[in-house]
N, C-alpha and C positions, 0 to 999 in steps of 0.2 A: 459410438454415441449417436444416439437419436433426436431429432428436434423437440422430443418435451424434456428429455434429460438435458440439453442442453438450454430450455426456458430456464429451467428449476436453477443450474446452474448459473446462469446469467444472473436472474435474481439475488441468486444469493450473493453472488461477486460486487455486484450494486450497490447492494444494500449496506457489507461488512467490509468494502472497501475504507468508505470513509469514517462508520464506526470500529472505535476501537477495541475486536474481537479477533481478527486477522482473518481476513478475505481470503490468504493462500492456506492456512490450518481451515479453515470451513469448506472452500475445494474442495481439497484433502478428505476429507472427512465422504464430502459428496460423495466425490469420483471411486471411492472404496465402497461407497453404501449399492451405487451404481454398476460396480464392477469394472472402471472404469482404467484401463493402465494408466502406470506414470508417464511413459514418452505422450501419447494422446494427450491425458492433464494438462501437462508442461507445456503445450503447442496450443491447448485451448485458453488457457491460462492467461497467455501473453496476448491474445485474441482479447478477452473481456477487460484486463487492465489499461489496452488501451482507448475500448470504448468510457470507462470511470475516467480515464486521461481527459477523452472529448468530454464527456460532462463535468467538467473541471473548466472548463474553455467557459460553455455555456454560463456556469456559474457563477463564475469570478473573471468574468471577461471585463467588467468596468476595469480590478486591479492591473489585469494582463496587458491593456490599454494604457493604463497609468504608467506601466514600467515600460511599456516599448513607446511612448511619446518621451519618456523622460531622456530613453538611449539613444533615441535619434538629434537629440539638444547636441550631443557629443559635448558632455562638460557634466564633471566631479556632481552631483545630487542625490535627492534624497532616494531619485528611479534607480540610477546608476548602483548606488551601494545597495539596496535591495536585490538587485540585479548580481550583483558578488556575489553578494549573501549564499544567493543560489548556487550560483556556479561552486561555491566552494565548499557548501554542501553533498554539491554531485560527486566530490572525490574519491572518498572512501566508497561509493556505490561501484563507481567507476571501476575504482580496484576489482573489486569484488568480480563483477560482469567479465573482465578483461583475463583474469588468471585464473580463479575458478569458477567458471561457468559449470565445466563438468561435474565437477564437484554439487553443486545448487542443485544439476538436474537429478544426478542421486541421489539426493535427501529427498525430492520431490515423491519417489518412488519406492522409499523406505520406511513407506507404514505409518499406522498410528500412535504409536508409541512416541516420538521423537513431537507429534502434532501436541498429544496431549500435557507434554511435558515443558513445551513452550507456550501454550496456552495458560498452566501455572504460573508458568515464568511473567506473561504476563498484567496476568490477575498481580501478581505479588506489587512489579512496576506500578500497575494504576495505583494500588491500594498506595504504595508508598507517597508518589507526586501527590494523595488526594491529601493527606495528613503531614505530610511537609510543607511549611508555611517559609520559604525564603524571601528576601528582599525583593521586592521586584524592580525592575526595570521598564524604561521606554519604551527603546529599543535592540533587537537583535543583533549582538555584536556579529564581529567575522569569525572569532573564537568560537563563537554558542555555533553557528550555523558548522561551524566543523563537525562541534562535537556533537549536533541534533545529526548531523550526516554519518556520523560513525552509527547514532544508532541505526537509521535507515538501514544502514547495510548490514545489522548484524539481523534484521527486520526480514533479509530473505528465507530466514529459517519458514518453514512451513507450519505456524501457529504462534508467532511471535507476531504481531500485528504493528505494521508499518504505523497508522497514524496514532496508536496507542503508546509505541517507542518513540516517535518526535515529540510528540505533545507532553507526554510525561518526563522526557527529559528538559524540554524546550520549559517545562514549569519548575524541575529541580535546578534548574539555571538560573532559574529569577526573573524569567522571560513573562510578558504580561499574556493571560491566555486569551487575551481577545486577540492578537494578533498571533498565536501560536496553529491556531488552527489553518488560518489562511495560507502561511509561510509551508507548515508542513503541507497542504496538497497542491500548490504551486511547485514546492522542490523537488516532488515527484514527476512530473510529468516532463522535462530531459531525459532522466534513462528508465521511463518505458516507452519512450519511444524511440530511442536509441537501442532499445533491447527488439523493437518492433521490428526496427529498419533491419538489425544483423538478423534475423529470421526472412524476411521478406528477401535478402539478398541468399539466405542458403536453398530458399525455395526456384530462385531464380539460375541457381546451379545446380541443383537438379538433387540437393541434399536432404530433401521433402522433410522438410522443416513444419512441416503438419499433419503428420502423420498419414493416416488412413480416415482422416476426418472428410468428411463430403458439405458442399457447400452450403447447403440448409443448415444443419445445426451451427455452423459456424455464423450464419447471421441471423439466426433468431436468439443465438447467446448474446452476439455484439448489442444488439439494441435492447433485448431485455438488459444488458449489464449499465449501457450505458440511461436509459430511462428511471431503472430504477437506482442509479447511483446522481440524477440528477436530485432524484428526491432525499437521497440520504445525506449528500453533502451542504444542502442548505439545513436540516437538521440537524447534522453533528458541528455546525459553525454555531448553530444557535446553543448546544448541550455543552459545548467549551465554555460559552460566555458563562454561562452557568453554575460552573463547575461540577458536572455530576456525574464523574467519571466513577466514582467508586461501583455505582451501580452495575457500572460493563466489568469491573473488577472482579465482581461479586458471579456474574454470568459467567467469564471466561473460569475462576477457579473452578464451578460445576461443571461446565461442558470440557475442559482439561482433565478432571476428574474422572468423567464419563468415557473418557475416549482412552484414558490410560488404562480401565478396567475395561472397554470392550478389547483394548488390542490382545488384551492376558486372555483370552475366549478361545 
């Protein structure tokens, strides 16, 4: 990987992090356009996620502020149960991370076919949450935040798009979408960088946990991903309020479409 494949790549990680199209299916799509192997991807990958993590900080640091003044009160609030919310969220990621890792990084390297077909899967999700009208609610129970965590994790597929599966299921819950968006790119940012650290420690034993990548393109990805995911996440908090998710619906069935007829080539 070169440093302008690795611009291009950052870019795109940025930008389709926080909309919901799937940051690791657009990779995907990259890193094969580019020639790019799966072990490299996987290792670049975890590289750009965590820069979208830091502009997650920058963005929504008033809330991040709001929940870690509320946890230092040490007393039952409205920081504190936010602060669950998450953590019980992270669960079913957890799983996932802990027992099949191996597993994730195989798919990551199993082509476009599998990309295209959860990019459908996608498109179908949005389309569904956009035309489902359920009750809403206030607030985000510890129930909803389980089951928005189940989808997370089913979100590692490579074209099933993480904030496309909180958000869409976080609104067939009955969850309000002005706080949907928030919740989901706050409960991401535990395990990628718990995904960060267990990488950063296999580099440190000597299990070259980044492949054959050299240090340029690895920081001109981090800072393209993470500048340009500043810009996409104050954008897609504004597209939530709005509700105009069908339109990424409607993108992800073509570009799904597209990539299940290039893998047949």
């Amino acid at each position: 990987m070169d440093w302008l494949q690795a611009l291009v790549l950052g870019i795109v990680q940025g930008l389709t992090e926080y909309l919901p199209v799937s940051s690791s299916g657009h990779l995907a799509i990259g890193s094969y356009l580019f020639g790019i192997d799966g072990e490299e991807n996987l290792a670049f990958t975890v590289l750009v996620h965590v820069a979208t993590v830091m502009s997650t900080f920058v963005v929504l640091w008033k809330e991040i502020d709001w929940i870690l003044k509320g946890l230092f009160k040490f007393k039952m609030n409205d920081e504190t149960k936010y602060f669950l919310n998450i953590v019980v969220s992270m669960i079913p990621i957890g799983i996932v991370g802990v027992f099949f890792k191996d597993t994730v990084e195989d798919i990551f390297g199993s082509g476009l076919l599998i990309v295209g077909c959860c990019l459908l899967l996608t498109a179908v999700l949005l389309t569904f949450s956009f035309y489902a009208k359920p009750r809403q609610r206030d607030n985000i129970s510890m129930k909803d935040a389980f089951i928005i965590g189940l989808a997370q994790a089913c979100a590692v597929l490579p074209g099933l798009s993480r904030s496309g599966s909180t958000i869409a299921t976080g609104l067939l819950l009955g969850n309000k979408k002005e706080k949907l968006a928030q919740f989901s790119f706050l409960m991401v940012i535990p395990p990628i960088l718990g995904e960060a650290l267990l990488d950063v420690l296999k580099a440190v034993k000597g299990e070259e946990a980044f492949g054959d990548i050299s240090v340029l393109p690895l920081v001109v990805g981090f800072l393209a991903a993470f500048f340009s995911g500043c810009l996409a996440c104050k954008w897609m908090i504004n597209i939530v309020k709005k509700g105009k998710l069908i339109y990424f619906g409607i993108y992800c069935a073509i570009a799904g479409a597209v990539t299940i007829v290039c893998s047949m080539l």
